[in-house]
C-alpha positions in Angstrom: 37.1 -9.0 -0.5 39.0 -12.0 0.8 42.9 -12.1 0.8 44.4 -13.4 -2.1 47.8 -14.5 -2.6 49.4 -16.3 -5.4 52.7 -18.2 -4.6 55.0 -19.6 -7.1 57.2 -22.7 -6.6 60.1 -23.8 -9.9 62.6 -26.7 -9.8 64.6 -26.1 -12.5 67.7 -27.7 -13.3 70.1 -25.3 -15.5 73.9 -26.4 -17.4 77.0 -25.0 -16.4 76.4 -21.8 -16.8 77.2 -18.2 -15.3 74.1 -16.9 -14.4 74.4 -13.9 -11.9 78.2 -12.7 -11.3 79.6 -11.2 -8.2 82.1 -8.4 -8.3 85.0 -10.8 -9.2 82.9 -12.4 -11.9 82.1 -15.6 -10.2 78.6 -16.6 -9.9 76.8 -15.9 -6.8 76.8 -18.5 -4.2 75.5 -18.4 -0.6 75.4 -21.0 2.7 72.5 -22.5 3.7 72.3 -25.6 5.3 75.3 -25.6 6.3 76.8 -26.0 2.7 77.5 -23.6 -0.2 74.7 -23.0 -2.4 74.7 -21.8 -6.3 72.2 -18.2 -5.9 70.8 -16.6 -8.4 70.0 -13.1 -6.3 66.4 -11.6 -6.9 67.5 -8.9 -8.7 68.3 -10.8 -11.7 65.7 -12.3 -12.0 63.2 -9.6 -11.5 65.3 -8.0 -14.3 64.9 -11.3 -16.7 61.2 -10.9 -15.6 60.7 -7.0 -16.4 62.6 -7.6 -19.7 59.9 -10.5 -20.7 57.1 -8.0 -19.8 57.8 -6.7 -23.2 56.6 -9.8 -25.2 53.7 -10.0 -22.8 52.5 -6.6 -22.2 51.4 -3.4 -24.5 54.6 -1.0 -24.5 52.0 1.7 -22.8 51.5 -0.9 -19.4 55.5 -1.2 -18.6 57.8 1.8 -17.1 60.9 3.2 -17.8 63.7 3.4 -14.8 66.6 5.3 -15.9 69.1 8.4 -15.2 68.7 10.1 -17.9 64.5 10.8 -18.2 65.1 14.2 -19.1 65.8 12.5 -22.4 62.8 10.3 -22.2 60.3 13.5 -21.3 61.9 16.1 -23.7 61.1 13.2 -26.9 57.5 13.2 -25.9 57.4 16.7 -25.7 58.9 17.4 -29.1 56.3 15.0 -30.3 53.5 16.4 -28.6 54.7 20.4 -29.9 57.0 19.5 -33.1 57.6 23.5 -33.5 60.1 23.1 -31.0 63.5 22.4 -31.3 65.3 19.9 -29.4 67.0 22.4 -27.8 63.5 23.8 -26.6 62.2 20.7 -25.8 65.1 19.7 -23.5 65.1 23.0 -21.6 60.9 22.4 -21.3 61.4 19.0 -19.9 64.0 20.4 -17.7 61.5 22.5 -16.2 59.2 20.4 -15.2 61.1 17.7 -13.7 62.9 20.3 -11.9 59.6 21.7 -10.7 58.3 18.2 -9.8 61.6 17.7 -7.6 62.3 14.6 -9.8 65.9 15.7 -11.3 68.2 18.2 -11.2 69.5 20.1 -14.2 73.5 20.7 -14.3 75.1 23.5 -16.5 78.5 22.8 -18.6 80.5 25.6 -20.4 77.0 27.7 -20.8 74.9 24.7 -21.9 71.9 23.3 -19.9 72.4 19.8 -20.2 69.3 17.0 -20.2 67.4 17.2 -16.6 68.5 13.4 -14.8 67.6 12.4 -11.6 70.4 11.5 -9.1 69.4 7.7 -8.8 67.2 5.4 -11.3 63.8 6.9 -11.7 60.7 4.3 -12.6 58.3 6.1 -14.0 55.8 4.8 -16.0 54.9 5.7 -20.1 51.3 7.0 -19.3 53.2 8.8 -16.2 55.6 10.4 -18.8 53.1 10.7 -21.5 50.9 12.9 -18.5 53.5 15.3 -17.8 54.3 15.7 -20.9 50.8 16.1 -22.1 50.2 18.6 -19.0 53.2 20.4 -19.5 53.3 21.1 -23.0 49.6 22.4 -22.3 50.3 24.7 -19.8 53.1 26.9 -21.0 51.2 27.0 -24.6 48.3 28.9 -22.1 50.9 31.2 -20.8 50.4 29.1 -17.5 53.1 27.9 -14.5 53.8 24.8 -13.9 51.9 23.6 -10.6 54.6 21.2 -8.1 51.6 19.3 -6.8 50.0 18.7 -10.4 53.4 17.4 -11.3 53.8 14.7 -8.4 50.0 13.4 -8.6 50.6 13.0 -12.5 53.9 10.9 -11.7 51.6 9.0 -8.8 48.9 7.7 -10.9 48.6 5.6 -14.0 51.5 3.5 -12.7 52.4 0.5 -14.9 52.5 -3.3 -13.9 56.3 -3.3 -13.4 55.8 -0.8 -11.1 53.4 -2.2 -9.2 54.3 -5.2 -8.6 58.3 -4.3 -8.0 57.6 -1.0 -6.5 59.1 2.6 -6.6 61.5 4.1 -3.5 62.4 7.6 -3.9 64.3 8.6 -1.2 63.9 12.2 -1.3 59.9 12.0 -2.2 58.2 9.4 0.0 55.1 10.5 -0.7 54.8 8.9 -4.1 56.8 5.7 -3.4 55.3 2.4 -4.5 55.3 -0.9 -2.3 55.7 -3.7 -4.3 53.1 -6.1 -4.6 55.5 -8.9 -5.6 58.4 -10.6 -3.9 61.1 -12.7 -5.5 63.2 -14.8 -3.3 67.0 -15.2 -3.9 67.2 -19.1 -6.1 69.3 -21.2 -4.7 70.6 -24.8 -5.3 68.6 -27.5 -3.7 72.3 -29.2 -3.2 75.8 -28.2 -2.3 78.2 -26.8 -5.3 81.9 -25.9 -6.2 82.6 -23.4 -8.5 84.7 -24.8 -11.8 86.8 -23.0 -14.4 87.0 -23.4 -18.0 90.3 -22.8 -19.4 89.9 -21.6 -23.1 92.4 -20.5 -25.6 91.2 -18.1 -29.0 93.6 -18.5 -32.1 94.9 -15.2 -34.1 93.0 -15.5 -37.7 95.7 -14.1 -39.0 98.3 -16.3 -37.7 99.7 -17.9 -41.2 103.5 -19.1 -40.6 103.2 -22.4 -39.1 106.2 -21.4 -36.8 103.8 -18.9 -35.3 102.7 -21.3 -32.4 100.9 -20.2 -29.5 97.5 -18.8 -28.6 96.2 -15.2 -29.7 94.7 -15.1 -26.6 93.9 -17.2 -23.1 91.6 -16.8 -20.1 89.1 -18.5 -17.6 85.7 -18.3 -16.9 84.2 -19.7 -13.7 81.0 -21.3 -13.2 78.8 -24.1 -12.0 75.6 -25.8 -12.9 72.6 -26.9 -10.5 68.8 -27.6 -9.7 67.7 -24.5 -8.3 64.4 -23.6 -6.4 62.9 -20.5 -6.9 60.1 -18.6 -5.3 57.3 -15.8 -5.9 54.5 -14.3 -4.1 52.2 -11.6 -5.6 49.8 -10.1 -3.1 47.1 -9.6 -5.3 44.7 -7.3 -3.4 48.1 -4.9 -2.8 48.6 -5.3 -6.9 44.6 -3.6 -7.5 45.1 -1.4 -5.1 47.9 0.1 -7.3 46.8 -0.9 -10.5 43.2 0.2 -9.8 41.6 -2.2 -12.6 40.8 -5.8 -11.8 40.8 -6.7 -15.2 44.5 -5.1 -15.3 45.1 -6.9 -12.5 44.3 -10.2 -13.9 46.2 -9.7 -16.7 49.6 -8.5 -14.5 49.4 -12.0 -12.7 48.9 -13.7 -15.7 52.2 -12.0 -17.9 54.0 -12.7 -14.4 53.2 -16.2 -13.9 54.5 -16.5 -17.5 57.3 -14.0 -17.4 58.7 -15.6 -14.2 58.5 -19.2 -15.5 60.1 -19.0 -18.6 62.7 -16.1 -18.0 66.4 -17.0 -17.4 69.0 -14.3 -16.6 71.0 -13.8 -19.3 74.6 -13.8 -17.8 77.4 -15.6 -20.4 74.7 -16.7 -22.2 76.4 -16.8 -25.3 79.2 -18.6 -23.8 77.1 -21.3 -21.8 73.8 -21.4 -23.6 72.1 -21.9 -20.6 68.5 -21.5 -21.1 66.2 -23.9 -19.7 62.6 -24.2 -19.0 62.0 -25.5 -15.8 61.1 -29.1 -14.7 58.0 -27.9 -12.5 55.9 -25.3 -11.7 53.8 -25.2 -8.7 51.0 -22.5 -8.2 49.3 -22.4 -4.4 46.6 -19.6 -4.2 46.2 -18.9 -0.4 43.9 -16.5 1.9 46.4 -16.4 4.5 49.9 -15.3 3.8 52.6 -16.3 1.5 54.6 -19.8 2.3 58.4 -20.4 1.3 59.0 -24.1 0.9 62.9 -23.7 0.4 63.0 -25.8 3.9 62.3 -28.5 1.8 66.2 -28.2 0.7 67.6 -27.3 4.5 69.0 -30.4 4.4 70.8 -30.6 0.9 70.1 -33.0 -1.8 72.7 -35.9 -2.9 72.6 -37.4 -6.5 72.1 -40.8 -6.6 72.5 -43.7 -8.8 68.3 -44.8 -8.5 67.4 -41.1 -9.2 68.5 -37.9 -10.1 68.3 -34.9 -8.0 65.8 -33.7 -9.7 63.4 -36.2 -9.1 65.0 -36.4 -5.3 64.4 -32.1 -5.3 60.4 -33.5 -6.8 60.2 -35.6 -3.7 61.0 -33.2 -0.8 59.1 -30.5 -2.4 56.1 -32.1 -1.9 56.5 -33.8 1.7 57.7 -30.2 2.7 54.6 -29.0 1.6 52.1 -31.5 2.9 54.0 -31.4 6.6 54.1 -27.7 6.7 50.5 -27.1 5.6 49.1 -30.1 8.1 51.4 -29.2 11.0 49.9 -25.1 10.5 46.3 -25.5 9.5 47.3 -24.0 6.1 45.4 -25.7 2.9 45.3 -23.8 -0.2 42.8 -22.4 -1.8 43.4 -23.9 -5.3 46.6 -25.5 -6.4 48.0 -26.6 -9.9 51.5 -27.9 -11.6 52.8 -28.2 -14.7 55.2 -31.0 -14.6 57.7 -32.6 -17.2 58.2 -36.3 -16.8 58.0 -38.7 -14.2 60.9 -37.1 -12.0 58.8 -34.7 -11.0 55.5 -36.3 -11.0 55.1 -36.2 -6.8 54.1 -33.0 -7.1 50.9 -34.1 -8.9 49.9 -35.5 -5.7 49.5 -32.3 -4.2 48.2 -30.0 -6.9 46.1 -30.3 -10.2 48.6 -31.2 -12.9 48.0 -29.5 -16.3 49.4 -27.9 -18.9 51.4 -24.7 -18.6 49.3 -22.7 -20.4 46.5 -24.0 -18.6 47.8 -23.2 -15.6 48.1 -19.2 -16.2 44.6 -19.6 -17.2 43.3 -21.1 -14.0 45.9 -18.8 -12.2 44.0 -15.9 -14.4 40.5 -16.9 -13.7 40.9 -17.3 -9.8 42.1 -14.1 -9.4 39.7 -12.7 -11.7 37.0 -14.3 -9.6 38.4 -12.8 -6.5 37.7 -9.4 -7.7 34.9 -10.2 -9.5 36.0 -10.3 -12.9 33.4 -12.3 -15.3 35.4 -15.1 -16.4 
């Protein structure tokens, strides 16, 4: 089977707005190009992207990362046995984990508390569902609960936010994921500066007009830009954990569509920021994956002929034509779903079409590639 390799290319131009805060509440920023740069950092976005899984996927393909999956385990096992108590349950689900090496179990004034691990634990619902299943099923035959029947059981059936964002357990490498998907950090294609909005909220119950004077005053900081962002999904790494091309094909699919139309949901309700983007470009390559942000070294200036969208539009696609002739590197099929003439130059480079045409396409070539009948 040859390589395959999807990589995703967005211009999208968002309000002011607050997307991703630092520790001081200031949105994320870094230098590149020798200026400073709005960032969005991957991990939102991967977070925006997991979230939209759920409007895309069937509850029983997605994962669960938390603390507390003692919780999450001793539910299923109550459901699967409902003569047990919760109490029962809880001190059942305990067990296993403990047995598994996935969570510890800490006891307060006499009472076992819920198993949790010691960091965020992705598993997915058929992994939990399993060891439930397997568990409850055992100790009803009078059985012991087998270590290494635990860890395969939390090593298979993973779900597609597992695979393609991976698993790291620090203390069990043996069942760690690698991620079949890579989200780049999305930056401004131009320099910014951080602004503040002074605001002021008035006391409802304020009545006497010689009350003057805000209930309340503050700042919030933010900044507005045209950001590139960028994806890569390794698709043979993606069936290799999935295990089912069709599976496969329809993880690309729900991220090509997740990714585009997710925002990060920072201050939303104070900025209203979400936007969809102003282009989408999809290169499928046999080689390896290709990051165009060079396109932006050198940052883009507004102008009074053309926006920096349409200026973003323009590098995007010379970058790419000079990169892939000066390396040999042609993709194997390329499309773009493009609003408006500001970012029409990147039809001159890929197959423009609708967006929902595009996932399609995006769909079917991966599908051929592991010989999927379209």
């Amino acid at each position: 089977m040859n390589r395959t390799i999807i990589d995703l290319h967005i211009l999208q131009t968002v309000p002011p707005s607050n997307l991703n805060r630092d520790d001081t509440g200031s949105p994320k920023t870094a230098m590149y190009g020798g200026v400073r740069r709005a960032r969005v950092s991957s991990q939102a976005w991967k977070r925006a992207v997991r979230l939209a899984f759920g409007d895309l996927l069937d509850a029983s393909q997605l994962g669960e990362r938390t603390k507390r999956v003692g919780e999450s385990l001793a539910a299923r096992i109550a459901a699967l046995d409902p003569d047990r108590d919760g109490a029962t349950s809880s001190a059942l689900a305990a067990e296993a984990l403990v047995a598994a090496g996935l969570a510890k179990v800490e006891k307060k004034k006499g009472e076992t508390k819920d198993a949790e691990s010691s960091y965020l634990l992705f598993l997915s619902r058929r992994q939990l569902d399993n060891i439930a299943a397997y568990t409850v099923e055992t100790t009803r035959a009078g059985g012991t609960l087998d270590k290494s029947t635990l860890k395969k059981l939390a090593n298979t059936d993973h779900s597609v936010d597992i695979a393609m964002f991976g698993r790291m357990l620090a203390d069990m490498a043996d069942i760690n994921v690698d991620a079949a998907c890579q989200v780049a950090h999305a930056i401004s294609v131009h320099a910014v500066d951080n602004e503040y909005d002074y605001f002021t909220a008035v006391d409802d119950r304020k009545h006497d007009a010689a009350e003057t004077g805000a209930g309340m005053i503050g700042t919030v900081e933010f900044n507005s830009s045209t950001l590139y962002r960028y994806a890569t999904i390794n698709v043979d790494a993606l069936f290799d954990t999935l295990g089912d091309a069709a599976a496969t094909r329809a993880a690309v699919e729900a991220f090509v569509t997740a990714f585009a139309r997710s925002v990060p949901t920072g201050k939303q309700n104070t900025f209203a920021h979400r936007t969809l983007p102003d282009a989408v470009l999809v290169r499928v390559r046999d080689t390896q994956p290709i990051n165009f942000v060079g396109a932006f070294e050198t940052p883009i200036g507004a102008s009074d002929a053309a926006g920096r969208i349409r200026l973003a539009a323009s590098a995007l696609a010379t970058h790419v034509r000079d990169v892939e002739t000066a390396y040999g590197e042609q993709p194997v099929r390329s499309w773009v779903t493009h609003v408006g003439d500001n970012t029409a130059a990147l039809a001159d480079i890929a197959e423009a079409v609708p967006f929902q045409t595009l996932v399609t396409s995006v769909g079917e070539q991966v599908g051929a590639a592991l010989g999927v009948p379209a």
